[in-house]
N, C-alpha and C positions, 0 to 999 in steps of 0.2 A: 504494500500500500504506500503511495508516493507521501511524501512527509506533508503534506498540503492536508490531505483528505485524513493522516490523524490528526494533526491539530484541529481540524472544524469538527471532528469528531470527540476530541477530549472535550474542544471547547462546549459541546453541547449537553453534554454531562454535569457540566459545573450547575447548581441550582441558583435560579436566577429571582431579583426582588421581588415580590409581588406587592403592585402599585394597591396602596390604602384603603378600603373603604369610608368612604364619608359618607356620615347620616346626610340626610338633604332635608335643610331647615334649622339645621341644629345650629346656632353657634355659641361663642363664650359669654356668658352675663358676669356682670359684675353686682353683687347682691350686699350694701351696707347694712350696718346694723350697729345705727349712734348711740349712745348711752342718754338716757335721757332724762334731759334735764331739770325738771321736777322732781322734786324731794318727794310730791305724793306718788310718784307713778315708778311703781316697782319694778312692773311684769317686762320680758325681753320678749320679741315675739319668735323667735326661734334660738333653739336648746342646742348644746352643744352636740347631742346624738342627732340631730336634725340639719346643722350644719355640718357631720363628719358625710350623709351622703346626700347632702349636694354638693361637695367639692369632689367624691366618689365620680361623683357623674358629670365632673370638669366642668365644675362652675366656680366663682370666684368666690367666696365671703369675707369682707374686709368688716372687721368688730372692733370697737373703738374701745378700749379698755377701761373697766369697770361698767363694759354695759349688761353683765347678767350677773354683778354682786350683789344687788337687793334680793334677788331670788336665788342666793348661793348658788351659783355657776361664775367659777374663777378663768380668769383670761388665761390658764394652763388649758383648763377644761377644752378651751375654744381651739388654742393652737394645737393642741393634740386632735382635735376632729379636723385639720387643715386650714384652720382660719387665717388669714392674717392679721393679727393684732397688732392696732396702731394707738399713735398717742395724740393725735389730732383729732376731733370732730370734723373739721375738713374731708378728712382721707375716706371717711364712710359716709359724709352726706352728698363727695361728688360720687356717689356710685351710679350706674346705670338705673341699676333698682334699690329705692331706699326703703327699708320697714321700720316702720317707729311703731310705738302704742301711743302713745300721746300724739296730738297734731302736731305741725313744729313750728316753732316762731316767725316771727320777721327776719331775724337775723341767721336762724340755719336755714331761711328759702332761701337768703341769700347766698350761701354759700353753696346752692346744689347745682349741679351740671343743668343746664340750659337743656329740653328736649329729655330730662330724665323723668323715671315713674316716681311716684313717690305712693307708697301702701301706708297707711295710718287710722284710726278714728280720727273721725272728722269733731264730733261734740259743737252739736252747733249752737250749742247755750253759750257756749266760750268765743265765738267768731266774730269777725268786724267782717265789713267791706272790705279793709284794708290787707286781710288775709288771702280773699280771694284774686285782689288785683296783683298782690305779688307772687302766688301763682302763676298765674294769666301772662307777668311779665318775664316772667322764665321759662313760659310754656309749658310747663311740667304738666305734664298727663296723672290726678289724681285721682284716688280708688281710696274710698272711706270704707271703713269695716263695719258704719251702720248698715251701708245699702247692698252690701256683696252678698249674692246668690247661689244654691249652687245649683245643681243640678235637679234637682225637682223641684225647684220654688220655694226650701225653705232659705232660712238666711242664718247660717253656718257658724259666724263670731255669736251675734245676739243670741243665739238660743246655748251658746255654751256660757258665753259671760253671765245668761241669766240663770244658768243652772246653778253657778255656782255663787249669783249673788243672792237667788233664792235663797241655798244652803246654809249661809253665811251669815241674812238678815236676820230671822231669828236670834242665832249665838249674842248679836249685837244688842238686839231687843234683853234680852236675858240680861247684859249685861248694865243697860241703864236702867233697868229696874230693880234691879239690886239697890239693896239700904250701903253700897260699900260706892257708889257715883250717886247716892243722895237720891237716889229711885224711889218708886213707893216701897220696898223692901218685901216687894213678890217675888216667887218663885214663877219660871216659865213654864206656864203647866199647872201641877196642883197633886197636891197630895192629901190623902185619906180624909175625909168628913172638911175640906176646906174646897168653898167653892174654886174653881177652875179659873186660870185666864183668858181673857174675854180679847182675843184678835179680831180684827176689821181686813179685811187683804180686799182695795180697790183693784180690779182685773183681774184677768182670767187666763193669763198666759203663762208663759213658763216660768218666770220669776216667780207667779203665785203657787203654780203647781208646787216645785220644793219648798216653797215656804211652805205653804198648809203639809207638806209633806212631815216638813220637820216640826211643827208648830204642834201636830196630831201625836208626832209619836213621843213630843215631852208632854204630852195631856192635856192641852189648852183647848177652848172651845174655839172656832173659826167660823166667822161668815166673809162671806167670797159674793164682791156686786160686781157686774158687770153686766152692759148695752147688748152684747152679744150673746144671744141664747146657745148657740151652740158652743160657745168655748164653755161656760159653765156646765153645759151636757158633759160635753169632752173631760175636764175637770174632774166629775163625780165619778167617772167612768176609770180615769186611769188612780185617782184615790183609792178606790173599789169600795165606795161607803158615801151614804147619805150624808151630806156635810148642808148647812145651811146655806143656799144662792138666793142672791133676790137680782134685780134689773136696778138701775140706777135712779131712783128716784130722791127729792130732797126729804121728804117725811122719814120714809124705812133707813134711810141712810144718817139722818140727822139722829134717830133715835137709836142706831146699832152706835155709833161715835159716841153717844154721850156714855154709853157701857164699855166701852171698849180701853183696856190698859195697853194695847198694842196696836199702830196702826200703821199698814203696808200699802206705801201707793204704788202701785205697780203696775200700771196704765201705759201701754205703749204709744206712741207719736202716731196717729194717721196721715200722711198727708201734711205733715210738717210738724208744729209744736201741738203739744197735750191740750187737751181742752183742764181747762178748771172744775175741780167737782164738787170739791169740800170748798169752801169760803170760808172766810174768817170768821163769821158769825156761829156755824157749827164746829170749828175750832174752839171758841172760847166758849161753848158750853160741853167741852171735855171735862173728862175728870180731871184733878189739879195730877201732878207728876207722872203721866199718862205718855206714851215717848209716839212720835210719828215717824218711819223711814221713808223718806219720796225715792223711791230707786230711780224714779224716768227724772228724775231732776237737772241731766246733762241734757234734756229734750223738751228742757222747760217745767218739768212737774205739773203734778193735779194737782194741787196741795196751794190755796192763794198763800198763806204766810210761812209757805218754803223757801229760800233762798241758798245757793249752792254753797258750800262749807269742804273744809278741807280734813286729811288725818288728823295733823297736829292740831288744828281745834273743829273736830267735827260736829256739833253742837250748839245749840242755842235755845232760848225760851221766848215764847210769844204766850201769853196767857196762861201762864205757869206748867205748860206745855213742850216737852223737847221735843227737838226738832234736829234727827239726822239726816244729813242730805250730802256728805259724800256722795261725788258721781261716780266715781271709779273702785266701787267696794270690794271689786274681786281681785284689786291688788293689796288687799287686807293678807291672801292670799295668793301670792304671787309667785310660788313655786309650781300649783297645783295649775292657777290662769297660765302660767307660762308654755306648760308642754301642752296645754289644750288648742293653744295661740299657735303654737308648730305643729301639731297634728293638721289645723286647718290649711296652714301656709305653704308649708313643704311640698306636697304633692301639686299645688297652684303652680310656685315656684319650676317644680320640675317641668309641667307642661308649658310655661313661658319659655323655659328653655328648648324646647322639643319644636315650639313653632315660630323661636325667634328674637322674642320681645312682649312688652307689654301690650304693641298695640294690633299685634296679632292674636293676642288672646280675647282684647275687644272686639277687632272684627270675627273668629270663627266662633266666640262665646255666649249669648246674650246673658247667661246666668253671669261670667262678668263684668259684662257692659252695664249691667245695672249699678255696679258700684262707682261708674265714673263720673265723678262731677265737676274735671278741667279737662282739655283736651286741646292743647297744643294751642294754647293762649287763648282759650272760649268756655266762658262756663255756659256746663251742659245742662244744668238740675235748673229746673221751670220755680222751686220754691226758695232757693237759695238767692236767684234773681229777685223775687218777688221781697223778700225778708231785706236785702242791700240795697235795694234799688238800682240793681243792674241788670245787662241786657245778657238773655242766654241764648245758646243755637241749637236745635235738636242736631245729638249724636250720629243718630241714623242719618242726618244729611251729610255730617262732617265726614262719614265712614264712607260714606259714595261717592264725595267729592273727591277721594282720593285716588279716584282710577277714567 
């Protein structure tokens, strides 16, 4: 064999590269995650196990240091699941995609990449104009975790935060009616030949479900009003026991208040802020040391002589009457809110990576698209307009404009 025809023959032997596959659609995200800057707001929205696979699946996560110490997760925790931990707020609010739990100020819009997502609660008891225009001036495409959807129409953050503010409000209640915070000096509940306490839980949704849940099994009696008949159906049903409902009326409800040592506003926003139920006139014919919680208080509250209050002084008296109205109460716990906050987020997260960006999950989503309320310098939500007095664009035009 001529020396020619073995060398193309050795050479054919040799095992040769094989050119890459690449997913199509996939590219790299960069995912921040600032520490945030409220003293009340504890919870991180994704856990160090939750960041180890999305960097598994080649995505970035830049964690600004100290942003999961309030919910013990140490900036080792983060760099060992592949984060990179920085010492800047800078470095994780220019991400491509930023997750906060709190909204974020004036001054860290400022500092985010032009054209970035930014994922957060919105809490529009706390908002100006001024928040949305410097949005709008940065064009950042925003997604509130009131309004996000998922996949069959429920709404995935609110009904977890409500599980566990349900869970939670009770402990709270128990705890200013104790004689040790100057309470009437009840017990939550009741014990043997002493009558029972007497809860009020305004609504019908899932904040009220674990409350009455917990409220029942420390022994308390509970009545549950609510406008809608069928969530009170629903209610008695997943209880599995006859509980007290009535419909909101000012008689049956003026005269359940003035018995009542505990009282749960738990009334979700329709269509913008709470309507008002209780007025200050059936407030002050409560009983004296009697404790109210407004949970929807970040959405305005039912409650007229609610006004919003914080951890470090969560409290106050109108009519010798306390008044809790923390809006953020499941960062009371904010280990347990934290991984509930990443179970939601994570897999979101993976499929923006899967098809790109955030704003391809608005286009092939609608269960997304419902939580957007900026979109590349235009507010999108008809009531947030309506509340600043500014001008909004439907979504749906903007998303078709763009081809």
């Amino acid at each position: 064999m001529p020396n020619e025809i073995k060398e193309i023959a050795a050479a054919s032997l040799i095992p040769k590269e094989a050119p890459a596959m690449v997913q199509k659609g996939q590219r790299s995200i960069t995912i921040g995650l600032p520490k945030e800057k409220s003293s009340e707001e504890r919870r991180v929205v994704l856990t160090p196990e939750a960041v180890g696979l999305l960097t598994n699946n080649g995505l970035e996560v830049v964690v600004e240091t100290g942003a999961g110490k309030a919910s013990k997760f140490s900036d080792q925790d983060y760099s060992d699941a592949g984060a990179k931990v920085v010492y800047s707020p800078e470095e994780a609010l220019q991400a491509q995609v930023v997750l906060k739990v709190d909204a974020p100020d004036l001054s860290e819009i400022e500092k985010m990449t032009p054209g970035s997502c930014l994922i957060s609660a919105l809490q529009i008891g706390r908002q100006n104009r001024e928040f949305i225009e410097a949005l709008n001036a940065k064009k950042i495409t925003s997604i509130a975790f009131e309004y996000l959807e998922d996949k069959v129409g429920g709404m995935p953050v609110v009904r977890a935060m409500s599980e566990i503010a349900g869970s939670t409000v009770m402990l709270i209640a128990a705890e200013y009616l104790s004689s040790v915070n100057d309470g009437k000096g009840l017990i939550m509940g009741g014990v043997t030949g002493v009558p029972p306490t007497q809860v009020v839980i305004i609504g019908a949704g899932t904040v009220a479900e674990y409350a009455a849940r917990t409220a029942l099994g420390l022994g308390a009696n509970i009545k549950v009003f609510d406008n809608h008949i069928y969530k009170l159906r629903r209610l008695k049903q997943l209880l599995g026991q006859q509980i007290y409902t009535s419909t909101i009326d000012n008689l049956t409800l003026t005269q359940a208040l003035a018995e009542a040592d505990v009282v749960i506003g738990a009334l979700r926003a329709e269509k913008g802020r709470n309507k008002i139920v209780v007025n200050e006139e059936m407030v002050a014919n409560m009983m004296h040391g009697s404790i109210i919680i407004d949970v929807g208080i970040d959405q305005g509250g039912c409650i007229e002589t609610a006004r919003m209050t914080t951890h470090e002084n969560p409290t106050f008296m109108v009519h010798d009457v306390i008044h809790y109205c923390v809006p953020n109460i499941a960062s009371r716990v904010s280990r347990t809110a934290s991984y509930s906050l990443s179970n939601i987020f994570t897999p979101i997260i993976l499929q923006m990576a899967d098809l790109g960006g955030a704003e391809e999950m608005i286009f092939n989503y609608r269960w997304f698209l419902r939580g957007v309320y900026t979109y590349r310098g235009s507010l999108t939500n008809a009531y947030l307009a309506r509340k600043f007095d500014l001008t909004h664009k439907e979504l749906q035009l903007l998303l078709a404009a763009r081809y």
